[in-house]
Backbone as CSV, one residue per row, in Angstrom:
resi,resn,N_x,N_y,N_z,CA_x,CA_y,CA_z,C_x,C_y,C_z
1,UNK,1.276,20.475,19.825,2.483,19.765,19.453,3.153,20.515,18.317
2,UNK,4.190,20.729,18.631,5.479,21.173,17.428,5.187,20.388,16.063
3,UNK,4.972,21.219,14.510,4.262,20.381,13.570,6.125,19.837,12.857
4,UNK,6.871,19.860,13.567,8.104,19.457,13.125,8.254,18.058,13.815
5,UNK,8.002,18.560,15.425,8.372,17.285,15.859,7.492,16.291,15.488
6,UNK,6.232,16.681,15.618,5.216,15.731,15.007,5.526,15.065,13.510
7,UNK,6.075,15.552,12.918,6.592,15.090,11.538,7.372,13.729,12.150
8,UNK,8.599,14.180,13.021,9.764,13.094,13.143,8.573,12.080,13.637
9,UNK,7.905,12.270,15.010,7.263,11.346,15.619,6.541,10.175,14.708
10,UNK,5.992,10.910,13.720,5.325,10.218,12.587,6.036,9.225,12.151
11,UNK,7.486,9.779,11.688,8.381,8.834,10.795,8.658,7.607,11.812
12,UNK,8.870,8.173,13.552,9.023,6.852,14.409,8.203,5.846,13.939
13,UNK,6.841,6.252,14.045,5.598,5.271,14.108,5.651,4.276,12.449
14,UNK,6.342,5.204,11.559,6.185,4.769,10.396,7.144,3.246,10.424
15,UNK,8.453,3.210,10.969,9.145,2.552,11.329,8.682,1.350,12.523
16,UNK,8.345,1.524,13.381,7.415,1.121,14.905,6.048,-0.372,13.975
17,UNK,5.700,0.562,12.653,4.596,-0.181,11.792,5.017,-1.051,10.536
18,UNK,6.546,-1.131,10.656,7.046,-1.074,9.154,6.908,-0.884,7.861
19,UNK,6.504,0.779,8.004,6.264,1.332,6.652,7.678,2.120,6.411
20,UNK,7.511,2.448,5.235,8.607,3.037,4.823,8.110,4.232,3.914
21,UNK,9.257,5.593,4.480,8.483,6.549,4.115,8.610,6.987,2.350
22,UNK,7.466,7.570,1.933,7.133,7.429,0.670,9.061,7.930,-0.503
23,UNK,9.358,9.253,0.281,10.703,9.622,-0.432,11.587,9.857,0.418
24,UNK,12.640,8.295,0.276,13.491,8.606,0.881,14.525,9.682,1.421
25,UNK,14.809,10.496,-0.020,15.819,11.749,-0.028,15.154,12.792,0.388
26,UNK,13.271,13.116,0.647,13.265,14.285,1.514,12.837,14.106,3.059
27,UNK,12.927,12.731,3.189,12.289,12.371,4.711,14.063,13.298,5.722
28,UNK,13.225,13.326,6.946,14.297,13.609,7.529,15.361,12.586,8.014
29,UNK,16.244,12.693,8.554,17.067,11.776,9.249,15.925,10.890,10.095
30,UNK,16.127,9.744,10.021,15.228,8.502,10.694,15.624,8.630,12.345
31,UNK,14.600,7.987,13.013,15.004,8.068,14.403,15.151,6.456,14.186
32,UNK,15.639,5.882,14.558,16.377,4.573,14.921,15.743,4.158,16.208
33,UNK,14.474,3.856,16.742,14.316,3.611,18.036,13.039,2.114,17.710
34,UNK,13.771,0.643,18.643,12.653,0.104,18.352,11.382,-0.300,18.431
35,UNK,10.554,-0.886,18.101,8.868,-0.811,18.685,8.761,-1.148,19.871
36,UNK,9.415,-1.282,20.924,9.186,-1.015,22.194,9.109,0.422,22.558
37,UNK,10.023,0.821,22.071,10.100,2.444,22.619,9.132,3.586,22.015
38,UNK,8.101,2.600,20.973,7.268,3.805,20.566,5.934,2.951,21.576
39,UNK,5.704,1.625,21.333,4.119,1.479,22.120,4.796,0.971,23.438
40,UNK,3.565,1.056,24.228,3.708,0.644,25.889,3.561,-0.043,25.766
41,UNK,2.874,-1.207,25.550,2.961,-2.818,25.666,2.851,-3.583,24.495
42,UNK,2.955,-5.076,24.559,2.523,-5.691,23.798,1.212,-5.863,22.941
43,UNK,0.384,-5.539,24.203,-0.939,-4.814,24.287,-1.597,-3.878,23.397
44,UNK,-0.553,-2.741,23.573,-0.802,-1.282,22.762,-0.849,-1.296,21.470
45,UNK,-1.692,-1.016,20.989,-2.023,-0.685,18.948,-1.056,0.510,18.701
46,UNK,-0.427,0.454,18.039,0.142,1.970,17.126,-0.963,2.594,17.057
47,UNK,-0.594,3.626,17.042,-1.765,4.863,16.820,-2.301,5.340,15.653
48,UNK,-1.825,4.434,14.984,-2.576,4.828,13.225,-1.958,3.397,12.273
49,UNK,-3.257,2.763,11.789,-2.751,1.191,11.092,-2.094,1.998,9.984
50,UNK,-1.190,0.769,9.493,0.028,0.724,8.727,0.039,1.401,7.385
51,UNK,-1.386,1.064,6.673,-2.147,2.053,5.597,-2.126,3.032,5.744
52,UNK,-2.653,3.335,6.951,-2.681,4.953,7.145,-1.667,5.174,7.188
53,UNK,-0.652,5.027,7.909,0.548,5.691,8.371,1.218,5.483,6.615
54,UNK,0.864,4.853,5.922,1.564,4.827,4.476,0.864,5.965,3.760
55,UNK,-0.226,6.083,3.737,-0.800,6.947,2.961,-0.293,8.607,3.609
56,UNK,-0.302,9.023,4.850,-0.167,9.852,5.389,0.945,10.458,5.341
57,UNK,1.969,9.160,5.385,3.735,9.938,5.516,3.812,10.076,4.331
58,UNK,3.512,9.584,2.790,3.214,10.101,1.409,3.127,11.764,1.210
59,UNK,2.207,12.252,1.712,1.058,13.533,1.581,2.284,14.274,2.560
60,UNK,2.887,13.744,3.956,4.057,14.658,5.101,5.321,15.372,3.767
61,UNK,5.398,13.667,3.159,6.905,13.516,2.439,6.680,14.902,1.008
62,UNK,5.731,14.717,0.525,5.549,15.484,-0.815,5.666,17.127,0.020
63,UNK,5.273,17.450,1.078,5.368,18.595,1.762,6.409,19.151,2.428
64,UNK,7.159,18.128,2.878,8.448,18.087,3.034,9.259,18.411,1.749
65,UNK,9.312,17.842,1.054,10.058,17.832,-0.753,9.882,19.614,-0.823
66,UNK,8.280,20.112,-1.029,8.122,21.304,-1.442,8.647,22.544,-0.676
67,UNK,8.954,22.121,0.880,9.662,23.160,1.844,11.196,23.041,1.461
68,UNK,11.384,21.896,1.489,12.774,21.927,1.394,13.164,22.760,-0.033
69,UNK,12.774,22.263,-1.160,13.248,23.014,-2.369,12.829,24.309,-2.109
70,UNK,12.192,24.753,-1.394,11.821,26.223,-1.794,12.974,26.771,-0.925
71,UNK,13.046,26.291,0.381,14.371,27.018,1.494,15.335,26.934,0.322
72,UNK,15.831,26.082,-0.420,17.314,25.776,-0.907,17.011,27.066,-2.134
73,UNK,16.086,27.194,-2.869,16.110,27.944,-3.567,15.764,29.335,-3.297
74,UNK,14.948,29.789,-2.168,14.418,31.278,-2.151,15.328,32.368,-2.060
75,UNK,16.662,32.125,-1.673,17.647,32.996,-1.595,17.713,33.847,-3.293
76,UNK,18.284,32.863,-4.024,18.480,33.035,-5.459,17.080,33.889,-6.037
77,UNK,16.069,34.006,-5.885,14.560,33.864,-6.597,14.229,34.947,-5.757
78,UNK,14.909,35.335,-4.488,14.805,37.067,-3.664,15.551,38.053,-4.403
79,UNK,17.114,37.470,-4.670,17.883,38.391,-5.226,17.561,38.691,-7.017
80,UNK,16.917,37.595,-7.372,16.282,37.800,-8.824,15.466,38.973,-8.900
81,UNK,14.163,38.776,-7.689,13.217,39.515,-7.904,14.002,41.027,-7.601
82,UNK,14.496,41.274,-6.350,14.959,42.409,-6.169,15.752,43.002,-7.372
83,UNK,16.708,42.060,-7.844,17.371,42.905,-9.063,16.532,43.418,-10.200
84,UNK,15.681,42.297,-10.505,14.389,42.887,-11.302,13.263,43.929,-11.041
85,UNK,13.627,44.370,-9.723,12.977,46.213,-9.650,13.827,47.181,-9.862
86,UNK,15.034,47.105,-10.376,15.458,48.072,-10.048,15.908,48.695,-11.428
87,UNK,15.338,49.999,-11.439,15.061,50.414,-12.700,16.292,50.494,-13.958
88,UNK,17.203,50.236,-13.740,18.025,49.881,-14.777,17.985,48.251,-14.808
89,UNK,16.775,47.323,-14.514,16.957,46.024,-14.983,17.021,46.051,-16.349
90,UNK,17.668,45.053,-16.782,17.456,44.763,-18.246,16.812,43.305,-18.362
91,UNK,16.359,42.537,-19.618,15.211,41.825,-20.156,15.606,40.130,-18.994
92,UNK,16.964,40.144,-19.196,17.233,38.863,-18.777,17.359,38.911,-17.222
93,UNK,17.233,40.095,-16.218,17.238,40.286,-15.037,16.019,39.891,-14.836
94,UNK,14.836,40.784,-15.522,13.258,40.465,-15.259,12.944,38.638,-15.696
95,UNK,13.983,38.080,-16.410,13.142,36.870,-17.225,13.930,36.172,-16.173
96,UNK,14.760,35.762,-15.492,15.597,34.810,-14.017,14.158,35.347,-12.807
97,UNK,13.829,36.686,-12.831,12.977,36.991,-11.377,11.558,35.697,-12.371
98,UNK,11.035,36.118,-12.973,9.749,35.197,-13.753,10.099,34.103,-13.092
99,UNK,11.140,33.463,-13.921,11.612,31.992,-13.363,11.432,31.313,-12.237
100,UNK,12.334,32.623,-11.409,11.913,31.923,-9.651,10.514,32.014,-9.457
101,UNK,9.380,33.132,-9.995,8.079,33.644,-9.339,7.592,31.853,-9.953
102,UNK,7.817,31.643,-11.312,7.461,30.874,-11.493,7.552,29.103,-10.883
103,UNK,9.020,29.312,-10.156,9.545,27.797,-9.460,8.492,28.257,-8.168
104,UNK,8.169,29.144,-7.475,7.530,29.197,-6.530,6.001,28.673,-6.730
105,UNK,5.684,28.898,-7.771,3.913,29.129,-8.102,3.908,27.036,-8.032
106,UNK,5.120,26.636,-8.679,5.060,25.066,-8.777,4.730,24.386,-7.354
107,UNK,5.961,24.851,-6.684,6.296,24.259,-5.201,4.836,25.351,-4.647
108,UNK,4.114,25.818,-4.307,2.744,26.434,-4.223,2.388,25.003,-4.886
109,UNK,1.798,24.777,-5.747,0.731,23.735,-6.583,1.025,22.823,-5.921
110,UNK,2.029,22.383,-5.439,2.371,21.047,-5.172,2.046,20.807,-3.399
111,UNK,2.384,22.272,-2.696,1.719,22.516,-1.837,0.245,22.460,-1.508
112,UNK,0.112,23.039,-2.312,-1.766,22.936,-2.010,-2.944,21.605,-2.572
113,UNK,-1.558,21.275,-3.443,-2.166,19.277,-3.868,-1.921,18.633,-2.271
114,UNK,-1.159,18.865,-1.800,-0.668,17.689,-0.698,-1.504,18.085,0.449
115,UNK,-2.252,19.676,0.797,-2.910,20.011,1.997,-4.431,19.324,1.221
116,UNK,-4.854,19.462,-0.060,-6.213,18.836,-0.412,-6.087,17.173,-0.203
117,UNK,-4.716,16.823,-0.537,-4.856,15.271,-0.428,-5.200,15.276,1.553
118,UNK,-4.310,16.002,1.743,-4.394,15.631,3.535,-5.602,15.695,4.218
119,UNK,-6.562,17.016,3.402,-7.940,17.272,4.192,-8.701,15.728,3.919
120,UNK,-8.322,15.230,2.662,-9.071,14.439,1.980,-9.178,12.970,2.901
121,UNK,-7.398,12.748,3.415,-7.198,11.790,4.015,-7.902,11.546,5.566
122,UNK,-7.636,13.006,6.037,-8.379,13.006,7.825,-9.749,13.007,7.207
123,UNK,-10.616,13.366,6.612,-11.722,12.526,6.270,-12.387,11.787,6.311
124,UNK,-11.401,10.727,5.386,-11.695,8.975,5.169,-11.117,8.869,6.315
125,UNK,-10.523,9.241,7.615,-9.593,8.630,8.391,-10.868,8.807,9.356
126,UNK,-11.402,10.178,9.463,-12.266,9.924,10.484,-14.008,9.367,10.094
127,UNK,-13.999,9.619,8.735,-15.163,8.372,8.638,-15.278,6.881,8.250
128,UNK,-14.081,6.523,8.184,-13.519,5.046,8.535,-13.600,4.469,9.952
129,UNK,-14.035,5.340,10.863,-14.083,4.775,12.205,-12.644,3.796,12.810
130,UNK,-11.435,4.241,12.255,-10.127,3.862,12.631,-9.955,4.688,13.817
131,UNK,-9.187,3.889,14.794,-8.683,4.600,15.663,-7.236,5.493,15.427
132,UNK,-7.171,6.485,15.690,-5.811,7.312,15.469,-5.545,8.229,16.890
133,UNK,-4.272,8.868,16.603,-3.731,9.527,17.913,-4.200,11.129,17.184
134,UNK,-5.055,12.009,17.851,-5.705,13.292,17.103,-4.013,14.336,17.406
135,UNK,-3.427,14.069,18.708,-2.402,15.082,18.587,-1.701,14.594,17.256
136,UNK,-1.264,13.532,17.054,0.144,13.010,15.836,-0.670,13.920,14.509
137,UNK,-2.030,13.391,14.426,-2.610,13.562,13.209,-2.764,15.043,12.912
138,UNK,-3.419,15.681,14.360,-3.231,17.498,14.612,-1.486,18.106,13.767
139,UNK,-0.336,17.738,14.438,0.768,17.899,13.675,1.069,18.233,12.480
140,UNK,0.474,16.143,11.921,1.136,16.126,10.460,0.179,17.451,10.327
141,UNK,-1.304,17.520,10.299,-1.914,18.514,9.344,-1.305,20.012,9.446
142,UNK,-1.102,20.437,10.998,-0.477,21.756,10.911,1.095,21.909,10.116
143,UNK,1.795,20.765,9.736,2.837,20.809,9.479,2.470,21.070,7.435
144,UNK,1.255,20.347,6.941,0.962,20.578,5.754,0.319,21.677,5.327
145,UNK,-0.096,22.418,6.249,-1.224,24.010,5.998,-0.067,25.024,6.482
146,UNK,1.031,24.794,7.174,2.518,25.673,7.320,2.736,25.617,6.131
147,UNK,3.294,24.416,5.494,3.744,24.911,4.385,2.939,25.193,2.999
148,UNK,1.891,25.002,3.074,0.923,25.742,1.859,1.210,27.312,2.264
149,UNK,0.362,27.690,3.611,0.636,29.102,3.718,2.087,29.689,3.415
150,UNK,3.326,28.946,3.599,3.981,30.467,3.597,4.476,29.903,2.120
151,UNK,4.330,29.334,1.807,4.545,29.073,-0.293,3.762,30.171,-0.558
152,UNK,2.311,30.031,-0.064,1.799,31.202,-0.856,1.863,32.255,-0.358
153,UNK,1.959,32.638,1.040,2.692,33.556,0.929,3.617,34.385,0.047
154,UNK,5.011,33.484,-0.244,5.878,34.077,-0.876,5.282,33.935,-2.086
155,UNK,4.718,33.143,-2.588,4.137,33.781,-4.009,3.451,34.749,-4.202
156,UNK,2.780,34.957,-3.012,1.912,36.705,-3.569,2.902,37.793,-3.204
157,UNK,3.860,37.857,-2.199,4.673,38.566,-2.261,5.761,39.100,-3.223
158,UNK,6.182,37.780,-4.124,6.720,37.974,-5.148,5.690,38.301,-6.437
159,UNK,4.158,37.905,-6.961,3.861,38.629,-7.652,4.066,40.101,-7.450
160,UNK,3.207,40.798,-6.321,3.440,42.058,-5.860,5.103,42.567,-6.481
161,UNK,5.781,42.417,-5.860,7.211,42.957,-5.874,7.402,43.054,-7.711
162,UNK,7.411,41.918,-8.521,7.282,42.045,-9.970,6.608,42.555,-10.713
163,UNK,5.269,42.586,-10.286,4.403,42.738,-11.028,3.583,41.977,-11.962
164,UNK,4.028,40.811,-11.828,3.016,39.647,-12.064,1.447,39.359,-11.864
C-alpha cells in the first residue's frame, strides 16, 4: 500500500471512529466520506479502536508536520549550503547554511521521536491482542520510517557538503 494513501485512509477511519486528528493545520485535506463507506456492515468493527486510531494519527500527524516543514524549507537551506562552499563565502553566508543544517538536524529529532514513538506503539498494539488492519498499520509505519530516512538523509548530506 502507498504510505501516502495509507496516511489519507487512516484519517478516513479516524473520522469513520470519531477521532480527531491530533494537528489540525498539518493533517491533510479530510476525506468527507460517512461510516458507511468506510465499514461493510453494521456488523463490521473499524479496523483499529478509537484509542488507537488517536494515539496513532498523533505519531502520522507529528511526521507529517516534520515533512511538510522541511519540503517548505529545503529549497532556502540548499541554496544556503551551496553558497556556503563557495570559496569566496563570507562569515554570514556560512552562519544562514549552519542555520538550515541546523533546522534540519530539529525536523531529523522530531523525526526519529515520532518513528521510536511508532515502533513503540505497533508493540503495545500487537501485544495488546487488539485487532487491527496490518496493511493500514504497514502504511502509517512505512509512511513514518520515509520520513525519518530522507530527513536524515538530507542531514548527512548537508553535514558532508559544509563540513559539519
Amino acid at each position: 500500500m502507498n504510505p501516502r494513501y495509507a496516511v489519507l485512509t487512516f484519517l478516513a477511519l479516524c473520522a469513520a471512529c470519531g477521532a480527531e486528528p491530533a494537528d489540525d493545520a498539518a493533517a491533510p485535506a479530510r476525506i468527507a466520506a460517512p461510516q458507511s463507506a468506510v465499514l461493510a456492515s453494521d456488523q463490521a468493527k473499524p479496523p483499529f479502536s478509537r484509542e488507537t486510531v488517536i494515539r496513532l494519527n498523533e505519531i502520522v500527524s507529528r511526521s507529517l508536520a516534520a515533512i511538510r516543514a522541511y519540503d517548505g524549507a529545503i529549497g532556502d537551506i540548499r541554496a544556503a549550503a551551496d553558497a556556503a562552499g563557495a570559496e569566496d563565502a563570507d562569515a554570514a553566508v556560512k552562519k544562514r547554511a549552519a542555520e538550515g543544517l541546523a533546522q534540519v538536524e530539529a525536523l531529523y529529532a522530531d523525526a526519529a521521536a515520532a518513528l521510536s514513538d511508532m515502533r513503540a506503539a505497533v508493540d503495545d498494539l500487537k501485544a495488546g491482542g487488539e485487532d487491527y488492519n496490518d496493511a493500514i498499520l504497514a502504511g502509517m509505519v512505512d509512511f513514518v520510517e520515509d520520513v525519518e530516512r530522507e530527513l536524515g538523509a538530507e542531514k548527512q548530506r548537508l553535514e558532508a557538503q559544509i563540513g559539519a
